[in-house]
C-alpha positions in Angstrom: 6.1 -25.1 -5.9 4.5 -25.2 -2.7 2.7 -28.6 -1.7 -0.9 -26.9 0.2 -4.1 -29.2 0.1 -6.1 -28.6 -2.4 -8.6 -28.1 0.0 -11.8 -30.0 -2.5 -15.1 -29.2 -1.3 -15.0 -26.0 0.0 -18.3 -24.0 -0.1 -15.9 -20.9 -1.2 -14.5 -21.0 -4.2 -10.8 -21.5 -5.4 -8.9 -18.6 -4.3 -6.5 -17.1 -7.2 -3.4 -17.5 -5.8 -4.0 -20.8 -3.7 -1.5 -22.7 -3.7 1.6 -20.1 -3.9 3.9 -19.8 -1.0 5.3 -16.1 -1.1 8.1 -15.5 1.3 8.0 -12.3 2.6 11.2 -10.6 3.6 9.8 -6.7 3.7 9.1 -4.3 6.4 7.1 -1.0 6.8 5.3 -0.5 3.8 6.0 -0.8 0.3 6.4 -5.0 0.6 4.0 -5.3 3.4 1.4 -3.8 0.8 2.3 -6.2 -1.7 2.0 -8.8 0.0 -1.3 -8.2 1.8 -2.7 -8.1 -1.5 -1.3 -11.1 -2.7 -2.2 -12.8 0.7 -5.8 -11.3 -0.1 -5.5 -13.1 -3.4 -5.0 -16.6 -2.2 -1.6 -16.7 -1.4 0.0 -18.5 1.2 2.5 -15.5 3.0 5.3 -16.3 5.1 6.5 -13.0 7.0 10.0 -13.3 8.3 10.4 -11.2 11.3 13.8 -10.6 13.8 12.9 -12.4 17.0 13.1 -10.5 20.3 16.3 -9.7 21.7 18.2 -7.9 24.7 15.8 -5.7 25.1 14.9 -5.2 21.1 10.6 -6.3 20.7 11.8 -7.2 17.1 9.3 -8.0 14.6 8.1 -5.7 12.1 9.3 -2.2 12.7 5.8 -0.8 12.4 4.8 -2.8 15.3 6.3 0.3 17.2 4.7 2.9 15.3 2.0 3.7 17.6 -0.1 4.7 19.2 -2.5 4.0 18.6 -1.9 0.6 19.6 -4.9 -2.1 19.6 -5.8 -2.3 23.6 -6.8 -5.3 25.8 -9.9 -5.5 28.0 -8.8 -3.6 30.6 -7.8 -0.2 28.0 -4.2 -1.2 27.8 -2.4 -0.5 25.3 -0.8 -3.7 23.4 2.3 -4.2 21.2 0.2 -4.1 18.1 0.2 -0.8 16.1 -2.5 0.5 14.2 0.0 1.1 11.7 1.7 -2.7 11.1 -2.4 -4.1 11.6 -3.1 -1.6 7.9 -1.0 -3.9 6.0 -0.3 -7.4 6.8 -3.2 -9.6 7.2 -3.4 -13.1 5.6 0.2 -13.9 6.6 1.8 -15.9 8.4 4.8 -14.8 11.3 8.2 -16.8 11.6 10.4 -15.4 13.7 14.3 -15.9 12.5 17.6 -14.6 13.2 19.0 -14.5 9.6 22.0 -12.9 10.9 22.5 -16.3 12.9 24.0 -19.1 9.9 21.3 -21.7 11.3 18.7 -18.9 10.9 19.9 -17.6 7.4 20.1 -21.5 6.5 16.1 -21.8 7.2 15.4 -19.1 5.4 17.2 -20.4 2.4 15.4 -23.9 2.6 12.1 -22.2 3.0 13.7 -19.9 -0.2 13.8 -23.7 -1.9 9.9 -24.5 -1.2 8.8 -21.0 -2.3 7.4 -19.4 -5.2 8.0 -16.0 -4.7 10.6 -14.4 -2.4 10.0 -10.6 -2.0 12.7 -8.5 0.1 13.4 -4.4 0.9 17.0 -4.9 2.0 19.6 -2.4 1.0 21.2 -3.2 -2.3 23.5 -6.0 -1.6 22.3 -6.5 1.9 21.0 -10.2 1.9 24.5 -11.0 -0.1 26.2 -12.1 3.4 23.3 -14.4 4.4 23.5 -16.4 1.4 19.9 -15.0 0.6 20.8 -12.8 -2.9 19.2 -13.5 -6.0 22.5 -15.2 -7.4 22.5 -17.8 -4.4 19.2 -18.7 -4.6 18.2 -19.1 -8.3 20.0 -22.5 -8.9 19.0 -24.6 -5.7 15.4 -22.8 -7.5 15.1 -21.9 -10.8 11.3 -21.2 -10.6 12.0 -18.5 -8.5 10.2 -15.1 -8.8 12.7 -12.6 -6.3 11.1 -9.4 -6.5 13.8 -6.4 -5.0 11.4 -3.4 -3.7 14.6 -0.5 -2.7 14.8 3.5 -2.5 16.0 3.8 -5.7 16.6 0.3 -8.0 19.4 -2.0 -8.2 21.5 0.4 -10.8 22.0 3.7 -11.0 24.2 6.7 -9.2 21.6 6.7 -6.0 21.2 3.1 -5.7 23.2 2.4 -2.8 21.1 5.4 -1.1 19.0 4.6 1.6 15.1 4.8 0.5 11.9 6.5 2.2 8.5 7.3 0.9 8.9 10.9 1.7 12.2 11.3 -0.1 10.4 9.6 -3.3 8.0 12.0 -3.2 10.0 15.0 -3.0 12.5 14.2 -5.3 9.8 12.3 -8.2 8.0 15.5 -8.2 4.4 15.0 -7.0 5.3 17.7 -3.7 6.0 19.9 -6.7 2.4 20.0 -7.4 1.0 19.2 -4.3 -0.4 22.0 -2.1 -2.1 25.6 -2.4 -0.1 28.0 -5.0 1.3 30.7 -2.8 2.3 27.8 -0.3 5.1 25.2 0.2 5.5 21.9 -1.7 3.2 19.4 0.3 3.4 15.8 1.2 0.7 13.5 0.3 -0.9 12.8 3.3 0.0 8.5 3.2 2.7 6.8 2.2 1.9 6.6 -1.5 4.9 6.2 -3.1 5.5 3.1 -0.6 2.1 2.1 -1.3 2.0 2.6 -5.6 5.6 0.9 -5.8 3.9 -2.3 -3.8 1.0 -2.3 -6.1 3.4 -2.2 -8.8 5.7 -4.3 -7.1 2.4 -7.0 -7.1 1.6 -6.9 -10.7 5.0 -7.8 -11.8 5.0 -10.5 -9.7 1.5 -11.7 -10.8 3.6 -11.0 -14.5 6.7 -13.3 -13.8 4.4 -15.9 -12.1 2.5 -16.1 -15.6 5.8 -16.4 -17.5 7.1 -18.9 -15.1 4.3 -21.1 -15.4 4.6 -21.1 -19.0 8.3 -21.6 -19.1 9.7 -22.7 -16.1 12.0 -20.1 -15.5 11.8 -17.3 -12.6 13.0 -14.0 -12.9 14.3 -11.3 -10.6 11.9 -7.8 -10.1 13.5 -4.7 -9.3 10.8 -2.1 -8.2 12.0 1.5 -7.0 10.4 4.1 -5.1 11.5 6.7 -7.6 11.0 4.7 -10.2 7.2 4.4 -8.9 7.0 7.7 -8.1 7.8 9.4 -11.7 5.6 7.0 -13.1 2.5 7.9 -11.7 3.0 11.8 -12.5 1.0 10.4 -15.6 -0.6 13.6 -17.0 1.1 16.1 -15.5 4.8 14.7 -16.4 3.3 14.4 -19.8 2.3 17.7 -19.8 5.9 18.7 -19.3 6.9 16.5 -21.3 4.9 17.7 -24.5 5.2 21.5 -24.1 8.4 21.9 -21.8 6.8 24.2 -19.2 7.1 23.3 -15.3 3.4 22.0 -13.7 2.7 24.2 -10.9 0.8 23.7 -7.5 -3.2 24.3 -7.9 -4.7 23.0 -4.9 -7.5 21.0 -5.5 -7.5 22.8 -9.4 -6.5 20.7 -12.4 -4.0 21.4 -14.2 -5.9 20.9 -17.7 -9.7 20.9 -16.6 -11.8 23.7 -15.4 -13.5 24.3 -12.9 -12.9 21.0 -11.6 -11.7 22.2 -7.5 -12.6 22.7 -4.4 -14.9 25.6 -3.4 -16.4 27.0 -0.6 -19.9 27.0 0.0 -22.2 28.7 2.7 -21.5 25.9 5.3 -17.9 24.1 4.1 -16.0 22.8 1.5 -17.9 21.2 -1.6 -15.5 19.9 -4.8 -17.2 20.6 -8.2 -15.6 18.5 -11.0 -16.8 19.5 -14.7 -15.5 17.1 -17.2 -17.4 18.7 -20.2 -18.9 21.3 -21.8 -22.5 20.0 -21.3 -21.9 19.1 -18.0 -20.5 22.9 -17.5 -23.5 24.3 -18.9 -25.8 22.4 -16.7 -24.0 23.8 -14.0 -24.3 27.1 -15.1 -28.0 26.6 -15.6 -28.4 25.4 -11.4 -26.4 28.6 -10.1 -27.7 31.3 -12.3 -25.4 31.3 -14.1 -26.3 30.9 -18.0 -24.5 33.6 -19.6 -20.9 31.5 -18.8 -21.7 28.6 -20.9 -22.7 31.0 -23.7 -19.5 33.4 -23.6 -17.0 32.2 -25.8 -14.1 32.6 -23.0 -16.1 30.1 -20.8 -18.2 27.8 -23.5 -15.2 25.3 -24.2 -12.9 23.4 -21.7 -9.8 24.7 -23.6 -11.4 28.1 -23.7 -11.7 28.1 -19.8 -8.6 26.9 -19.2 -7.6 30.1 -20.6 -9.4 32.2 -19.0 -9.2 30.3 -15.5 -7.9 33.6 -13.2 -11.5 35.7 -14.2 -14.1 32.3 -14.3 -13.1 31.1 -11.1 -13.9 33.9 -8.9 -17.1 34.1 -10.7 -18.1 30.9 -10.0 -16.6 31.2 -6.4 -18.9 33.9 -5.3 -21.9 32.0 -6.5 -21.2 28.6 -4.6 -20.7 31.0 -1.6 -24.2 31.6 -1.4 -25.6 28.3 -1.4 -25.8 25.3 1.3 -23.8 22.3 0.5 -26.2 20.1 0.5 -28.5 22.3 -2.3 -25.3 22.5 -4.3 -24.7 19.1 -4.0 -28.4 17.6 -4.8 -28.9 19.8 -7.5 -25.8 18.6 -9.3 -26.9 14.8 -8.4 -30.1 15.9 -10.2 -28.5 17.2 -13.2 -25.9 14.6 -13.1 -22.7 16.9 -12.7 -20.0 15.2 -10.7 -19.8 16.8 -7.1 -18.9 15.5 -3.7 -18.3 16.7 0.1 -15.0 16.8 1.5 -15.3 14.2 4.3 -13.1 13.8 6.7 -12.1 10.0 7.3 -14.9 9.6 10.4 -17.3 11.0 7.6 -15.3 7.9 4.6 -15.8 5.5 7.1 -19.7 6.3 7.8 -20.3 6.3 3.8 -23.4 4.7 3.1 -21.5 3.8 -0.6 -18.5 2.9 1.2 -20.2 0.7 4.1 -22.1 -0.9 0.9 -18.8 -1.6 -0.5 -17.6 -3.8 2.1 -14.6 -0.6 2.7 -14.6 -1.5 6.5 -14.1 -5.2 7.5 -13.9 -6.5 11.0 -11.4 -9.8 11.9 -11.0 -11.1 15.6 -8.1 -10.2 17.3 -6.5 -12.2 20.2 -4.3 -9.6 21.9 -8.2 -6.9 21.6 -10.0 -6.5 24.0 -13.2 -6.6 22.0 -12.0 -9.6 20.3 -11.8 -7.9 17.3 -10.0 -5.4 15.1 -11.7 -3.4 12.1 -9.3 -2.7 9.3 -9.9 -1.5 5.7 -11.2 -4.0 2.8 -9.5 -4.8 -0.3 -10.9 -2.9 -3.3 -10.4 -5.7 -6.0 -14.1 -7.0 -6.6 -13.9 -10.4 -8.6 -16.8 -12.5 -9.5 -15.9 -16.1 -9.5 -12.9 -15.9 -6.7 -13.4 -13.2 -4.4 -10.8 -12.1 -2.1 -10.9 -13.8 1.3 -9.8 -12.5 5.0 -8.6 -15.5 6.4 -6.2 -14.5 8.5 -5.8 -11.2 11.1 -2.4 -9.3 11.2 -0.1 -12.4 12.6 1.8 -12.1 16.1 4.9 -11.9 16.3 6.4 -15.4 15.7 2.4 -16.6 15.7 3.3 -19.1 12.8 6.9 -20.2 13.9 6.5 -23.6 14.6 3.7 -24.4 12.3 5.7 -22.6 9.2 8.8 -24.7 10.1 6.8 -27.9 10.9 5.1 -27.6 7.7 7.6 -26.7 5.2 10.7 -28.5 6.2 9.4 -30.6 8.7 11.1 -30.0 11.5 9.8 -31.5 14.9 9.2 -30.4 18.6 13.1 -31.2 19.8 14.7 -28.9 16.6 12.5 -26.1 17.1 13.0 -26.2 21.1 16.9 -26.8 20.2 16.2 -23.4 17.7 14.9 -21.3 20.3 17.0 -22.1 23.1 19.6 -20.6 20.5 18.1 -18.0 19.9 18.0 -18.6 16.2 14.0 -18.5 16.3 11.1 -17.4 18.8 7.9 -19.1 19.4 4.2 -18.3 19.2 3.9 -14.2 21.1 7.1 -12.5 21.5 8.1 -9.3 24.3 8.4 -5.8 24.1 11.7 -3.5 23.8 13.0 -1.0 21.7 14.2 -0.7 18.0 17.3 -3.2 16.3 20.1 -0.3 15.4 21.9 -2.8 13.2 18.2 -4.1 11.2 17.9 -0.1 11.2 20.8 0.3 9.2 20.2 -2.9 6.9 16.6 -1.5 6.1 16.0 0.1 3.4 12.5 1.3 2.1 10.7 3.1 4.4 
C-alpha cells in the first residue's frame, strides 16, 4: 500500500517488513509493544499522538510515567520517560488532534495510504471520528485494523475499561503467582499488556499474509483477558484435565520436582531437574545417592508425590554449599541451574552482553547523546532486525509524515498548527488529557 523507496543497494539487507506503513493509534503498552516489534521488523510506524494543549504535555501517556526521566547535560530531568523510551523506537511521531474534524480527516487519509491501522480505544470510541473499522474498510479494502481492548469487542465486560493488572487478576496467573502461605502476586511487568501485543503482532503478520494473497483485509480483535487465559498453558490445562484448582508454589512447579528456588550458603540459587538422569546426577554432586535410588524419589511422577518430605531434604543439603560450587558442579554434570540476578546483575551477563540484550541509540533531548534500551530477541539470518530510529519526540515526524504521505506543503501545515489541529517537531510540558483518559482504554 505504501509507496517507500525501495532503497536498492543498501549494504543491509531487505528488512521484512519494508515497505509497510502501520499506523499506530495505541498508547501505554500493549500496542506500543506491537508495534515496536513490527517497526523492528522493517516497518514503517506512524505514532499518532494528542498535541500539547492548555497546559496538557500530550503525547503518549507514558511520557509522564517517570522518573526516571532521560536527563540533559546539565542532570535535568527531560520530558522523556524511561517508561515510553522501553517501547516505541523505530517510529515515527505525528502529532494530531483527532477530536478536531480537520485532524480526524488526516488521520483518515493517512488510514487510506496505510497497511495496517492498530488502535486501543474503548469499544466504540474512534466511531465519532470517522476512524471505526466500518468507515474505513471501503475507502481501503486492504486494510488490516487490529482492536487491542481490556476485554474484546463482544462479550458482557466489553465495554469495561481494560488494564494489565486487572487481566492478570481476573485471568488467573495472580492465582498462582507468589509464596503458598502468601497473597496472590502480580507479575512484576506488564505482561499481560506485553503477551496480548505479541499476540496482537502475529495476527497482524497473519492477516498481512492473507491479504497479500487475496486482497482483502480483515479486522483483529486481541483482548487482554483473552491473552491472559491463554498463556496459563499448562497450568489451565492441568485444571482443565483433572478439575482440581492450581495453587501458588513460589518458584516450585506445579508438575516437576525439584525444579525451585533454594537457598544456599551465600543466596538464592534455582535448581531445575527436568529428568530422572539429570536428578540422579544431582544427587550424586550433594551426597545425595540414596534419593535417586528410593522408589519415592527415583521417578519425576514419584517425586511429585512425595514433594512435602524430598524438598526439605534437599533444602538442607544446598544450605551447606556456596553458590558458586553448587552452580559449577551442576555446569559440570550438565543439570540446569542458575543465580537469581537481580537486573544490574541481567544487564552485566556475559551471555546476555553476547546477545546483543543491551543496545545503545543517540538521543537528542540526552545529555550523553545517547540512550541504552533493551534489544529485540528475534535473531534472523538473512534480515536481521534494524534500530533505525530512537523513541520519536513528540510531534518529531509531523511535517515530514504529512509532507510525505499526503503531500501537504509548508503553508497547510503552518495553517494546521496555527489551528491547533497539529504540532510541529518538540512539543511542551503539562499535565495529563482528562477526556483522552477517559477514551483510553488498555492500560
Amino acid at each position: 500500500m505504501s509507496d517507500m523507496p525501495e532503497n536498492a543497494g543498501r549494504a543491509q539487507p531487505r528488512a521484512p517488513l519494508e515497505g509497510l506503513r502501520v499506523l499506530d493509534l495505541t498508547r501505554i503498552l500493549a500496542g506500543p509493544t506491537c508495534t515496536q516489534l513490527l517497526g523492528d521488523l522493517g516497518a514503517d510506524i506512524v505514532k499518532i499522538e494528542r498535541p500539547p494543549r492548555d497546559g496538557d504535555r500530550g503525547g503518549d501517556d507514558t511520557r509522564k510515567w517517570g522518573p526516571p526521566y532521560v536527563t540533559d547535560a546539565e542532570g535535568r530531568e527531560t520530558s522523556e520517560s524511561a517508561y515510553y523510551l522501553c517501547a516505541n523506537r523505530n517510529k515515527r511521531s505525528v502529532a494530531i488532534d483527532i477530536a478536531a474534524p480537520e485532524g480526524a480527516a488526516l488521520v483518515r487519509q493517512l488510514a487510506e495510504r496505510s497497511d495496517v491501522l492498530i488502535e486501543n480505544f474503548k469499544v466504540g470510541g474512534l466511531e465519532k471520528y470517522g476512524l471505526a473499522w466500518d468507515q474505513l474498510r471501503s475507502a481501503n479494502p486492504r486494510l488490516v485494523y487490529c482492536s487491542i481492548t481490556g476485554f474484546g469487542q463482544t462479550g458482557p465486560y466489553a465495554h469495561r475499561p481494560g488494564y494489565d493488572i486487572l487481566a492478570q487478576a481476573m485471568g488467573g496467573i495472580m492465582s498462582i503467582t507468589g509464596e503458598p502461605d502468601g497473597p496472590p502476586t502480580k507479575v512484576g511487568v506488564g505482561i499481560s499488556d506485553v503477551m496480548a501485543g505479541m499476540y496482537a503482532a502475529v495476527a497482524i503478520l497473519a492477516a498481512l499474509r492473507h491479504r497479500d494473497a487475496t486482497g482483502e483485509g480483515q479486522r483483529i480483535d486481541v483482548s487482554l483477558l483473552d491473552t491472559q487465559v491463554a498463556w496459563l498453558i499448562n497450568e489451565g490445562l492441568n485444571y482443565l484435565t483433572s478439575g482440581e484448582v492450581p495453587r501458588r508454589r513460589g518458584t516450585a512447579h506445579p508438575n516437576i520436582v525439584p525444579y525451585q528456588m533454594f537457598e544456599a550458603a551465600d543466596g538464592p540459587v534455582i535448581i531445575a531437574v527436568g529428568n530422572d538422569a539429570q536428578f540422579a546426577r544431582f544427587c550424586t554432586l550433594m551426597g545425595l545417592e540414596a534419593l535417586s535410588e528410593n522408589p519415592r524419589f527415583a521417578t519425576n511422577a514419584a517425586r511429585i508425590r512425595n514433594r512435602e518430605a524430598l524438598i526439605p531434604i534437599i533444602a538442607e543439603a544446598v544450605a551447606r554449599k556456596t553458590r558458586r560450587w553448587i552452580l559449577d558442579g551442576l555446569e559440570r554434570l550438565k543439570v540446569p541451574a542458575s543465580p537469581v540476578n537481580d537486573i544490574g546483575e541481567v544487564f552485566a551477563d556475559p551471555q546476555v552482553q553476547a546477545r546483543g540484550m543491551r543496545i545503545t541509540m543517540d538521543h537528542p533531548l540526552a545529555g550523553s547523546g545517547t540512550v541504552d534500551l533493551i534489544g529485540n530477541p528475534l535473531k534472523l539470518s538473512g534480515t536481521p532486525v534494524a534500530y533505525r530510529r530512537p523513541p520519536p519526540l513528540l510531534g518529531q515526524h509531523t511535517d515530514e509524515v504529512l509532507g510525505e504521505v499526503l503531500g501537504l506543503d509548508e503553508s497547510a501545515l503552518e495553517a494546521l498548527a496555527r489551528s491547533g489541529v497539529i504540532a510541529r517537531g518538540r512539543a511542551g510540558a503539562g499535565e495529563e488529557n482528562e477526556d483522552d483518559e477517559a477514551r483510553r482504554q488498555t492500560g
